[in-house]
MIDRENBA-417739 format. One record per residue (C-alpha): residue number from 1; residue in three letters; y, z, x. Coordinates in Angstrom, 2 decimals, padded with zeros to 5 digits. Example, Ala and Ser with C-alpha at 12.3 -4.5 7.8 and 13.67 -1.06 7.14 Angstrom:
2
<num=1; residu=ALA; v=-004.50; w=007.80; u=012.30>
<num=2; residu=SER; v=-001.06; w=007.14; u=013.67>
END
This chain:
109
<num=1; residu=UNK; v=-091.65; w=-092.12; u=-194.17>
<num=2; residu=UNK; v=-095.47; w=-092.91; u=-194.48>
<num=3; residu=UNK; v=-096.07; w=-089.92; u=-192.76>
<num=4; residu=UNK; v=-094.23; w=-087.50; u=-195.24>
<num=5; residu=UNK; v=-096.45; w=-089.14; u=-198.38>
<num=6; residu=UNK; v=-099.38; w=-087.17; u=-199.54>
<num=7; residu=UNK; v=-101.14; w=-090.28; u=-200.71>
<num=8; residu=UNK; v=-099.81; w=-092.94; u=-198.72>
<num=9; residu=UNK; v=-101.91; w=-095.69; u=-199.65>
<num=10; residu=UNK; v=-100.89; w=-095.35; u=-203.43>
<num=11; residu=UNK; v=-097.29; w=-096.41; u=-202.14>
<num=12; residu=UNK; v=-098.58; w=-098.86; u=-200.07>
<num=13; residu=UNK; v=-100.25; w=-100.17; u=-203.38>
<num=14; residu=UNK; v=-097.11; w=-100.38; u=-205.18>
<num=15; residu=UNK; v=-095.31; w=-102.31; u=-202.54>
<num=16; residu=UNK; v=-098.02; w=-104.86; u=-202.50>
<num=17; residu=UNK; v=-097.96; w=-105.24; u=-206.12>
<num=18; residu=UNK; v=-093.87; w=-106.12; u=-206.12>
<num=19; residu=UNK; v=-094.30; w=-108.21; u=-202.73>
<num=20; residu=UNK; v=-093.43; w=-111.39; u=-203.78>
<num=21; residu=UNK; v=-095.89; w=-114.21; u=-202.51>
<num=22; residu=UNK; v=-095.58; w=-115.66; u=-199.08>
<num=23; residu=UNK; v=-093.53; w=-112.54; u=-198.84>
<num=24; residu=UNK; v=-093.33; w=-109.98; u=-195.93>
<num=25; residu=UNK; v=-093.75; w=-105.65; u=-195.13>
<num=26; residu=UNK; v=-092.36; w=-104.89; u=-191.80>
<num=27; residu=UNK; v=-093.20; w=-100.96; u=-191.38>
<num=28; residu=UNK; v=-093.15; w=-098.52; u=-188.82>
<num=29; residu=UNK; v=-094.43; w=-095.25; u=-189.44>
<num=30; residu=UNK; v=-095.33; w=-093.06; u=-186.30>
<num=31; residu=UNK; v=-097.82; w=-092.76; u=-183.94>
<num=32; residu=UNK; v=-097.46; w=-089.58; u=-182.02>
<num=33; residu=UNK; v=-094.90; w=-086.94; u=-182.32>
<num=34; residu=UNK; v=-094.62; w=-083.07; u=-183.33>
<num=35; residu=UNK; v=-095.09; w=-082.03; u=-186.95>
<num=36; residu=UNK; v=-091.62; w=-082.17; u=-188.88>
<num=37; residu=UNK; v=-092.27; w=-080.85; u=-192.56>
<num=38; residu=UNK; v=-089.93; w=-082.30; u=-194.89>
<num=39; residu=UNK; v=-091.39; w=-081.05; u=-197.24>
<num=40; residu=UNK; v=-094.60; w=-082.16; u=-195.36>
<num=41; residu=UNK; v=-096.23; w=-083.82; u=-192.24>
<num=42; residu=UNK; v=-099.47; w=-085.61; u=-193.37>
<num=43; residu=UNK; v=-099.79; w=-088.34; u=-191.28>
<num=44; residu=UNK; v=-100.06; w=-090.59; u=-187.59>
<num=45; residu=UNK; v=-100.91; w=-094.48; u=-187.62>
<num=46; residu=UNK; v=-102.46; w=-096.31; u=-184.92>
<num=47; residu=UNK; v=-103.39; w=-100.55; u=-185.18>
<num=48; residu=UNK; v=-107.39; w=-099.73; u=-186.33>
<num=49; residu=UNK; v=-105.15; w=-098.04; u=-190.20>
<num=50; residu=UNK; v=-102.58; w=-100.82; u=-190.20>
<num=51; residu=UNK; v=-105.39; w=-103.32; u=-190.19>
<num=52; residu=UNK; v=-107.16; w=-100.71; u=-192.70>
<num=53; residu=UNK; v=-104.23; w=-101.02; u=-194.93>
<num=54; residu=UNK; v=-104.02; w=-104.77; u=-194.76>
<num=55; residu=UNK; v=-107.46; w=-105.29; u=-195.61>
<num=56; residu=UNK; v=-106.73; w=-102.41; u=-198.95>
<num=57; residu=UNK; v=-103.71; w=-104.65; u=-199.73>
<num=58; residu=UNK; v=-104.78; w=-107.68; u=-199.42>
<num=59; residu=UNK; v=-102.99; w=-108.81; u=-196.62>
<num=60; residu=UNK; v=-102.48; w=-110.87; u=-193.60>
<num=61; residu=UNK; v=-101.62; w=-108.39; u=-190.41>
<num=62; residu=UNK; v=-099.77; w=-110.82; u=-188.47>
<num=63; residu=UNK; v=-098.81; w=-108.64; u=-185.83>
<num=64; residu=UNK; v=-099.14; w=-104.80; u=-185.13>
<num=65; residu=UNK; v=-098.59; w=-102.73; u=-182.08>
<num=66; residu=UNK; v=-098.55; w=-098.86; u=-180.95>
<num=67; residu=UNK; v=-096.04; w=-097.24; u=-178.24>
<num=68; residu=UNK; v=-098.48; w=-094.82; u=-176.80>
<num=69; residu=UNK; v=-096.85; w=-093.91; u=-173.83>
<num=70; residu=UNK; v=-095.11; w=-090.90; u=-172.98>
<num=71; residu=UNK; v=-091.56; w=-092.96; u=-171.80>
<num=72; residu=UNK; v=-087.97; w=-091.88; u=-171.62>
<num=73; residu=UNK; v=-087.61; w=-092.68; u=-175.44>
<num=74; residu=UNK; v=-089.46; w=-088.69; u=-175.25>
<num=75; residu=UNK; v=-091.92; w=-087.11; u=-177.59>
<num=76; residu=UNK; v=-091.99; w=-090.14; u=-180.56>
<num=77; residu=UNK; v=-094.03; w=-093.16; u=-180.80>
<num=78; residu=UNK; v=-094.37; w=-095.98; u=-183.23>
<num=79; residu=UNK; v=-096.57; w=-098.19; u=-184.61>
<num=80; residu=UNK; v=-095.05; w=-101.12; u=-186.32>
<num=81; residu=UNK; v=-096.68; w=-103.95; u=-188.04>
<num=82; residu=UNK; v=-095.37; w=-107.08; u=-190.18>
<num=83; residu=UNK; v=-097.47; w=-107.90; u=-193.03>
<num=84; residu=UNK; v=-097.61; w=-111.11; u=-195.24>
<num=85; residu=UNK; v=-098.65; w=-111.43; u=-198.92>
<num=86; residu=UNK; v=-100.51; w=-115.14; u=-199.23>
<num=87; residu=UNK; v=-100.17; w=-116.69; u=-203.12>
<num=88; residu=UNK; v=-101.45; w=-114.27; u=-205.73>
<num=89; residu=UNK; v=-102.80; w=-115.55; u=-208.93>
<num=90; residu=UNK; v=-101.84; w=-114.04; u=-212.04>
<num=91; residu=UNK; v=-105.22; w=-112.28; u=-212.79>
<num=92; residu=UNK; v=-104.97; w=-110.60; u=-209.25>
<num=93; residu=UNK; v=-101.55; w=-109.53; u=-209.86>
<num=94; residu=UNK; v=-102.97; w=-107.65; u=-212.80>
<num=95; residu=UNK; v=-105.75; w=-106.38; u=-211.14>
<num=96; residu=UNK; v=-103.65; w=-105.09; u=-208.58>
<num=97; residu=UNK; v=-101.72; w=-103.23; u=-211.68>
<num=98; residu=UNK; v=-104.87; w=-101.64; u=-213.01>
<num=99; residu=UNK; v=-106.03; w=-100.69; u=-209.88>
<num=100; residu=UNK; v=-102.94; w=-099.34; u=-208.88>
<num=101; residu=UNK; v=-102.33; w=-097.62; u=-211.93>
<num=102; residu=UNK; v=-106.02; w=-095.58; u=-212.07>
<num=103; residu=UNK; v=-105.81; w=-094.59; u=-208.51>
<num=104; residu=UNK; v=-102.63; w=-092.88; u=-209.65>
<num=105; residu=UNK; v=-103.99; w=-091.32; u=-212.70>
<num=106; residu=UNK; v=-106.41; w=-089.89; u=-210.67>
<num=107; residu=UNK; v=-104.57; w=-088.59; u=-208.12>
<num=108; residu=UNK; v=-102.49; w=-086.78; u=-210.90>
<num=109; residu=UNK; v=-105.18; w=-085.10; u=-212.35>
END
């Protein structure tokens, strides 16, 4: 669904913030495939934005890979990665909540 969000990383800020500690984010979101507007098509991943996004998180990347061959599963690819939130104190938590909520005020505007 990454691919469908305007501003993706906001989302991925929110899911950060309620990630438990020690928890884990298992997404796929796609890698190659024709544009599908619902209501729109923003977006492709590779392993250079998952480790992007776990470095904007906060987050260990414990694995990530990308199915960039043209197979018999046809036109779609995938890259899927598993994420892992280490201990968060409570002053990051709220940092994460004011950072998370200015980037949306801004986006708003």
């Amino acid at each position: 669904m990454f691919e469908h969000v305007e501003f993706f990383w906001l989302t991925w800020l929110q899911m950060v913030r309620v990630l438990k500690s020690n928890g884990f984010i298992f997404l796929i979101a796609p890698s190659r495939g024709p544009e599908h507007r619902h209501p729109v098509d923003c977006w492709r991943f590779y392993p250079d934005s998952y480790r992007a996004l776990a470095k904007f998180g906060g987050l260990e990347l414990m694995e990530v890979s990308t199915d960039l061959e043209n197979d018999a599963a046809g036109q779609w690819g995938d890259t899927v990665g598993v994420y892992r939130k280490a201990h968060v104190s409570k002053v990051a938590q709220l940092r994460q909540l004011l950072i998370c909520t200015l980037l949306s005020s801004l986006v708003s505007k």
